[in-house]
SEFIZA-3560 file (N, C-alpha, C; in Angstrom, 3 decimals):
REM SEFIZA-3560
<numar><xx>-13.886</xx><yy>-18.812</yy><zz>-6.583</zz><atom>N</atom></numar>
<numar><xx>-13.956</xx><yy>-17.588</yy><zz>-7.349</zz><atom>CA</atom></numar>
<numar><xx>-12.806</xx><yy>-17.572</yy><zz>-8.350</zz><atom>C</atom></numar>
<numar><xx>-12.983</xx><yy>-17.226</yy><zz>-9.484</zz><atom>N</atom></numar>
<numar><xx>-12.368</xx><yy>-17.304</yy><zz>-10.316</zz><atom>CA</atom></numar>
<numar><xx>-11.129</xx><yy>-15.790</yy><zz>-10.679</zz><atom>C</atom></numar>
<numar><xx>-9.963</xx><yy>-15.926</yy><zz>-10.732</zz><atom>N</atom></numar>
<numar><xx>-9.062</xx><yy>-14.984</yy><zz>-10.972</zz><atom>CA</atom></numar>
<numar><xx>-9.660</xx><yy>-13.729</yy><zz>-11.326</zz><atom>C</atom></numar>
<numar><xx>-10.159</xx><yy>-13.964</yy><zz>-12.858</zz><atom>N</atom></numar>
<numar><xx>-10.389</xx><yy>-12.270</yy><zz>-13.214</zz><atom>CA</atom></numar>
<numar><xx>-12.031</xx><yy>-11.823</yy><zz>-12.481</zz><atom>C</atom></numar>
<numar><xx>-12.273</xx><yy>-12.407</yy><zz>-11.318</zz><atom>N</atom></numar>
<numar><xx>-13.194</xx><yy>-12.014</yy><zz>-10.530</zz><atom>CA</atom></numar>
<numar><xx>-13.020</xx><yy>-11.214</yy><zz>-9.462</zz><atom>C</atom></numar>
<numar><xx>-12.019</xx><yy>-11.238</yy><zz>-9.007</zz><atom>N</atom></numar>
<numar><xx>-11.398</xx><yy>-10.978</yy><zz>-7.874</zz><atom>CA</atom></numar>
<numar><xx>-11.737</xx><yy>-9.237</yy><zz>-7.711</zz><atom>C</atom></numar>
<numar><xx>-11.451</xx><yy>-9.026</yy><zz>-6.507</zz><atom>N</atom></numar>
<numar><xx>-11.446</xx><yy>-7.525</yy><zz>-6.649</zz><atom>CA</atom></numar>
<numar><xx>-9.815</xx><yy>-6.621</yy><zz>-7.249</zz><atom>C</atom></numar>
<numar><xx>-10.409</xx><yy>-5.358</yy><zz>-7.203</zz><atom>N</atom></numar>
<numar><xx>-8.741</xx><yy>-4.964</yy><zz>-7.308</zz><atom>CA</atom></numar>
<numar><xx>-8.581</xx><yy>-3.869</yy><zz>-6.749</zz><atom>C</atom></numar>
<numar><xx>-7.461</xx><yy>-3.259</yy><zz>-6.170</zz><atom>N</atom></numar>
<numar><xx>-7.045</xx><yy>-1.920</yy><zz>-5.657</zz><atom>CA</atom></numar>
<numar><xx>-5.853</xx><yy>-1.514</yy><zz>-6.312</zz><atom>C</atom></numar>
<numar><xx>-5.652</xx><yy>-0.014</yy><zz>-6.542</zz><atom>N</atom></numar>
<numar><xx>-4.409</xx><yy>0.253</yy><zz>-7.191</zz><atom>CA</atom></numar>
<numar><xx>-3.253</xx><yy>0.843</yy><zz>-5.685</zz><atom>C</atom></numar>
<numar><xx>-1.943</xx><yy>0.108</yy><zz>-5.941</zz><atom>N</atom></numar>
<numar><xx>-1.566</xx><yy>0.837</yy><zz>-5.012</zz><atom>CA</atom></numar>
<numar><xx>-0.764</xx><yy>2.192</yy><zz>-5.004</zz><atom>C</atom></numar>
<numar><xx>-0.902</xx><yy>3.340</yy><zz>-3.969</zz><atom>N</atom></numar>
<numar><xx>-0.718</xx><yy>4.587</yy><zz>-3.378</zz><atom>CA</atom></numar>
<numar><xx>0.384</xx><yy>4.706</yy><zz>-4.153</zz><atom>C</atom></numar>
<numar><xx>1.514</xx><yy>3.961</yy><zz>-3.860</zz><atom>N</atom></numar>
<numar><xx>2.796</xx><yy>4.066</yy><zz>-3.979</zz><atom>CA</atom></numar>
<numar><xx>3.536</xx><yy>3.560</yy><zz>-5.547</zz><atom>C</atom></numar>
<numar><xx>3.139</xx><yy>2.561</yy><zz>-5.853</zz><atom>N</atom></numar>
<numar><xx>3.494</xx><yy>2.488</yy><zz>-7.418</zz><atom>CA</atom></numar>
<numar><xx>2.758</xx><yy>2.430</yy><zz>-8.506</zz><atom>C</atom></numar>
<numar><xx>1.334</xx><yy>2.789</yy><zz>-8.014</zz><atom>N</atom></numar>
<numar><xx>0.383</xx><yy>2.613</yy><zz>-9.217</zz><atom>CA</atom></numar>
<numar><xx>0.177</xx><yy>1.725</yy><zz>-9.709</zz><atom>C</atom></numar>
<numar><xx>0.765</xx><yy>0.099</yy><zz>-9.379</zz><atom>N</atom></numar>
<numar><xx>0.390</xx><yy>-1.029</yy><zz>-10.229</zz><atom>CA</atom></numar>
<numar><xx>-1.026</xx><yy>-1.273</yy><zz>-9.546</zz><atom>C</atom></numar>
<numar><xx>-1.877</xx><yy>-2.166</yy><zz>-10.282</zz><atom>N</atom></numar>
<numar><xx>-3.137</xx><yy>-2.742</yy><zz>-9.498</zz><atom>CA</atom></numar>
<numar><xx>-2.815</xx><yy>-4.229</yy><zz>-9.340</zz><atom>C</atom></numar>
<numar><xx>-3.373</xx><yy>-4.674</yy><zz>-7.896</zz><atom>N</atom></numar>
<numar><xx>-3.209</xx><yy>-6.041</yy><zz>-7.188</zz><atom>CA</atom></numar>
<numar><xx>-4.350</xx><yy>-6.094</yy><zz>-6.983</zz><atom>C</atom></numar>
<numar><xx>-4.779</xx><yy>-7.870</yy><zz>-6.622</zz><atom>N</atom></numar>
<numar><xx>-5.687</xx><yy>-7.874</yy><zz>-6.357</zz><atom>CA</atom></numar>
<numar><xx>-5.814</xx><yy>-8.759</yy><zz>-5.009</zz><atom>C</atom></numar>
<numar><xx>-7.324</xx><yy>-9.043</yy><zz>-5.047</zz><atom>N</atom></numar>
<numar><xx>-7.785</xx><yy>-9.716</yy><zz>-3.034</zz><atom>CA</atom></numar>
<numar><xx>-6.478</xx><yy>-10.583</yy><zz>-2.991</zz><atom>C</atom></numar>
<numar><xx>-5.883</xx><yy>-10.769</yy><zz>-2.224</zz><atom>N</atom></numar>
<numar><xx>-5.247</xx><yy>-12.547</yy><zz>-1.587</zz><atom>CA</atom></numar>
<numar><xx>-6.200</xx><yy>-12.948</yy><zz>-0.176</zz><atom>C</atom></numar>
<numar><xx>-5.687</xx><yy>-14.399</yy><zz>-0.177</zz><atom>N</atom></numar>
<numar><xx>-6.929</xx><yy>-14.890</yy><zz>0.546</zz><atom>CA</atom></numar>
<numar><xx>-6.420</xx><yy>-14.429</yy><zz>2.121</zz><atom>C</atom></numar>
<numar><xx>-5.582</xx><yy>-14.396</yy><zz>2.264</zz><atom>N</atom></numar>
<numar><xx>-4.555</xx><yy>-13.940</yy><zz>3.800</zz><atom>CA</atom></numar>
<numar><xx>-4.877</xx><yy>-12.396</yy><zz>4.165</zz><atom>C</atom></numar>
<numar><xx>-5.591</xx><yy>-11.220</yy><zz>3.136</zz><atom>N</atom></numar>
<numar><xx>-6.391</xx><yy>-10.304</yy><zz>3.529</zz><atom>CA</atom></numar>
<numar><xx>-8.219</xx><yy>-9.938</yy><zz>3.467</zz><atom>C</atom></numar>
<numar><xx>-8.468</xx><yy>-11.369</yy><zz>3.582</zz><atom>N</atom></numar>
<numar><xx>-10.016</xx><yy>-11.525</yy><zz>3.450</zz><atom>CA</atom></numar>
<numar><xx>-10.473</xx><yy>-10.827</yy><zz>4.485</zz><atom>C</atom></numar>
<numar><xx>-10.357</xx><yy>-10.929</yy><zz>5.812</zz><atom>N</atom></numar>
<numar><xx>-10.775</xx><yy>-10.505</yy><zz>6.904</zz><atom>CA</atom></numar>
<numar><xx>-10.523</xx><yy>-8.743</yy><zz>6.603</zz><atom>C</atom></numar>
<numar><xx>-9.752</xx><yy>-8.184</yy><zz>6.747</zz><atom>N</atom></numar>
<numar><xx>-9.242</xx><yy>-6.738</yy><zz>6.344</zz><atom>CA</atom></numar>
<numar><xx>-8.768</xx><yy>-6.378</yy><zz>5.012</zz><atom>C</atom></numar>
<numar><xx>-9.460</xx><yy>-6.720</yy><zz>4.173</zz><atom>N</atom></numar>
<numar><xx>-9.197</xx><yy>-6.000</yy><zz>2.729</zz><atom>CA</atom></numar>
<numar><xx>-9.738</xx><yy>-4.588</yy><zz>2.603</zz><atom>C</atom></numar>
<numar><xx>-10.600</xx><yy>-4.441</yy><zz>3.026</zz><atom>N</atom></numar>
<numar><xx>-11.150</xx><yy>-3.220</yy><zz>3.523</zz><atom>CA</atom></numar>
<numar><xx>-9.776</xx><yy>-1.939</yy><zz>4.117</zz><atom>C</atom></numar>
<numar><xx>-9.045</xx><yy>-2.696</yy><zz>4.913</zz><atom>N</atom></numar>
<numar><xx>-7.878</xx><yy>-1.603</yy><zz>5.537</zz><atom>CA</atom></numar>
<numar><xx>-6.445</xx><yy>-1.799</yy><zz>4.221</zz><atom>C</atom></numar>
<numar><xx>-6.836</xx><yy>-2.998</yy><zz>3.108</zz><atom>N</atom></numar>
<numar><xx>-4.999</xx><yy>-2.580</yy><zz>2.518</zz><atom>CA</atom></numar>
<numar><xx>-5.001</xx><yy>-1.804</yy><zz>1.768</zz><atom>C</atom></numar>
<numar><xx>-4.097</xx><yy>-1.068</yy><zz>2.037</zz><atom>N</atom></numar>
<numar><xx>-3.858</xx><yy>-0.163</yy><zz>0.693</zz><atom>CA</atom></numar>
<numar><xx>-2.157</xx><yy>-0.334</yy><zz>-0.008</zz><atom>C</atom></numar>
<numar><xx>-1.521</xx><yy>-0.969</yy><zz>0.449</zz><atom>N</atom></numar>
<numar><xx>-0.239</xx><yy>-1.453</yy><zz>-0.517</zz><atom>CA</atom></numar>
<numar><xx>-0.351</xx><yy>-2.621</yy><zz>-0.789</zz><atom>C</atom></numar>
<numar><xx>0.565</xx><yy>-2.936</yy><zz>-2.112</zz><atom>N</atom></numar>
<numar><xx>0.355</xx><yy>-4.220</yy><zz>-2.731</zz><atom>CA</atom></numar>
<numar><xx>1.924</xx><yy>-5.277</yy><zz>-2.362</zz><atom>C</atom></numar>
<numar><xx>2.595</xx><yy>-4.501</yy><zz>-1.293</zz><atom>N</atom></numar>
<numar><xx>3.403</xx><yy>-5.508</yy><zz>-0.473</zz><atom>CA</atom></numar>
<numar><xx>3.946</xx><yy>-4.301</yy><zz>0.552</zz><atom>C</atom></numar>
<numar><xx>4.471</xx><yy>-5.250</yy><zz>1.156</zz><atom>N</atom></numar>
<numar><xx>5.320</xx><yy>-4.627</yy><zz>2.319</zz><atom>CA</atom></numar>
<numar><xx>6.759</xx><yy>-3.649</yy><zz>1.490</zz><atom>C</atom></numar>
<numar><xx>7.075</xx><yy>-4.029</yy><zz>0.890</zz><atom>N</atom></numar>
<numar><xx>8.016</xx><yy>-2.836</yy><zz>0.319</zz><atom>CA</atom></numar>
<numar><xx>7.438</xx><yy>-1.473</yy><zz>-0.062</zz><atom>C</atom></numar>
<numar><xx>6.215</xx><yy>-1.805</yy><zz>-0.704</zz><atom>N</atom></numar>
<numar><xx>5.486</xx><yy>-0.283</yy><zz>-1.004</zz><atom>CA</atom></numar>
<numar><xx>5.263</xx><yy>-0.251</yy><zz>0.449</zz><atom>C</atom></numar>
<numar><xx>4.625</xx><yy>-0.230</yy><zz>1.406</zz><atom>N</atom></numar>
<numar><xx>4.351</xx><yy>-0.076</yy><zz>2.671</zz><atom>CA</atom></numar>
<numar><xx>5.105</xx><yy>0.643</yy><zz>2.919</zz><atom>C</atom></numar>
<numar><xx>6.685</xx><yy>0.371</yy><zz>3.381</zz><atom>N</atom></numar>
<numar><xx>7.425</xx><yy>0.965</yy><zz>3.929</zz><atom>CA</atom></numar>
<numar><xx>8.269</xx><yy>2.103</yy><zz>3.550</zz><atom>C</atom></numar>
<numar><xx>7.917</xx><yy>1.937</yy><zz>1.885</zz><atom>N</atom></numar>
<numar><xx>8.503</xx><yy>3.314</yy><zz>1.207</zz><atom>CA</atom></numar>
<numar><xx>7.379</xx><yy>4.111</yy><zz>1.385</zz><atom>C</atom></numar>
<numar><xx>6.272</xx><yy>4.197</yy><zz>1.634</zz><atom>N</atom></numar>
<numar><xx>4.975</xx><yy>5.527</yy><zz>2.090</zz><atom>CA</atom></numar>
<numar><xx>5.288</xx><yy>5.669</yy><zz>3.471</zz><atom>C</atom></numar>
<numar><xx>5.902</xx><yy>4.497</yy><zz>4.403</zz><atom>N</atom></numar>
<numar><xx>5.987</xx><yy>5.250</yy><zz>5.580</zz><atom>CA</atom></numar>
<numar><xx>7.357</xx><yy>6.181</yy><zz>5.268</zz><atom>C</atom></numar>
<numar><xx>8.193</xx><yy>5.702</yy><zz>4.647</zz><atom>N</atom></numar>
<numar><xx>9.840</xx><yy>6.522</yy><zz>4.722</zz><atom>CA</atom></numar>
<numar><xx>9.215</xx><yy>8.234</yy><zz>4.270</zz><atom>C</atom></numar>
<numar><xx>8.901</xx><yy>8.059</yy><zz>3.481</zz><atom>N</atom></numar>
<numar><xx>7.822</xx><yy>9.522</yy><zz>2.548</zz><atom>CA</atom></numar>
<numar><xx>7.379</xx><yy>10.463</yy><zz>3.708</zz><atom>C</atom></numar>
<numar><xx>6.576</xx><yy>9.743</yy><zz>4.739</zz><atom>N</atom></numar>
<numar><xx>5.930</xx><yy>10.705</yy><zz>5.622</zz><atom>CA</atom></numar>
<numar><xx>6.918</xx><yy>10.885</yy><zz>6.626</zz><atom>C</atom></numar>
<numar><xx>7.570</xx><yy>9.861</yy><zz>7.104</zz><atom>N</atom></numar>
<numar><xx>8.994</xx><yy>10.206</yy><zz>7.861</zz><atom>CA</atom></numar>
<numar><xx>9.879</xx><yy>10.979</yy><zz>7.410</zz><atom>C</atom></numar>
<numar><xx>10.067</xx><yy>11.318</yy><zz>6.275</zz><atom>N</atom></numar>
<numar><xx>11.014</xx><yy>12.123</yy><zz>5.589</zz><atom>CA</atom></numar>
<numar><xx>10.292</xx><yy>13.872</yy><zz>5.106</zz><atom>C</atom></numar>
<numar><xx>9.089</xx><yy>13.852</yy><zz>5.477</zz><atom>N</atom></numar>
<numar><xx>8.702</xx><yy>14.896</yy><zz>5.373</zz><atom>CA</atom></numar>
<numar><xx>8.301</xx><yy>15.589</yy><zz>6.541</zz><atom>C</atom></numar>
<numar><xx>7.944</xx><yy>14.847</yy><zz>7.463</zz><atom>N</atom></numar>
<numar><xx>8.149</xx><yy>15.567</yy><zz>9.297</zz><atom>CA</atom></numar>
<numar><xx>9.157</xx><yy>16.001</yy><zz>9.269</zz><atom>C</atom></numar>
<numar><xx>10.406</xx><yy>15.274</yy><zz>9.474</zz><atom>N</atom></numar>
<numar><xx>11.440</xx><yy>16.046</yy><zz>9.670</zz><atom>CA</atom></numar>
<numar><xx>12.106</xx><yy>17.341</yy><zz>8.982</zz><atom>C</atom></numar>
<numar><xx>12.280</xx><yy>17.815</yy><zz>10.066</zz><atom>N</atom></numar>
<numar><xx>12.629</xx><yy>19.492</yy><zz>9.614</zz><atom>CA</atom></numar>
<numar><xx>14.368</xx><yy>19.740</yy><zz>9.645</zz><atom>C</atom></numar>
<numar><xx>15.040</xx><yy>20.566</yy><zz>8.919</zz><atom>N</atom></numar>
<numar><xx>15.904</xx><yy>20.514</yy><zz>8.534</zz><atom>CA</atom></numar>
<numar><xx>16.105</xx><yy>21.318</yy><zz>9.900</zz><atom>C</atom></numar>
<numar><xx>17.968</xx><yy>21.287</yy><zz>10.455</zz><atom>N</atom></numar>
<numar><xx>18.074</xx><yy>21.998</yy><zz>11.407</zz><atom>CA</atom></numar>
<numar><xx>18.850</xx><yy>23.567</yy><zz>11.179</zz><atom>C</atom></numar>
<numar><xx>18.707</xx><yy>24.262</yy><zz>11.637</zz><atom>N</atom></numar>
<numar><xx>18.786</xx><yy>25.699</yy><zz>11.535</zz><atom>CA</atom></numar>
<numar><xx>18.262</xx><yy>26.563</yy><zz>10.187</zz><atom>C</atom></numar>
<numar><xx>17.159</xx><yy>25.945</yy><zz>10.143</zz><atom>N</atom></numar>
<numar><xx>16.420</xx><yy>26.779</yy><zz>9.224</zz><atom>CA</atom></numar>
<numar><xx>14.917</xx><yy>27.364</yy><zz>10.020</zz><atom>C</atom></numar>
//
């Protein structure tokens, strides 16, 4: 398959668009970041918004 064939997803977290790699063929269906750094800055996001400030 040729490059500009590929699929593409934009990711959550920085808005760039990536596309298939062959190491998420099986679950491309479940990615939604375009590396592990965006990954972990959407988890920090939701971790940082559970937490509740104390004595308020």
């Amino acid at each position: 398959m040729k490059k500009e064939h590929l699929p593409t997803k934009t990711c959550p977290v920085c808005n760039r668009p990536f596309s298939w790699r062959k190491k998420w063929e099986k679950n491309w269906e479940n990615v939604k970041y375009c590396s592990k750094k965006c990954g972990s800055l959407a988890r920090q996001k939701v971790r940082l918004k559970d937490e509740k400030p104390d004595g308020f």
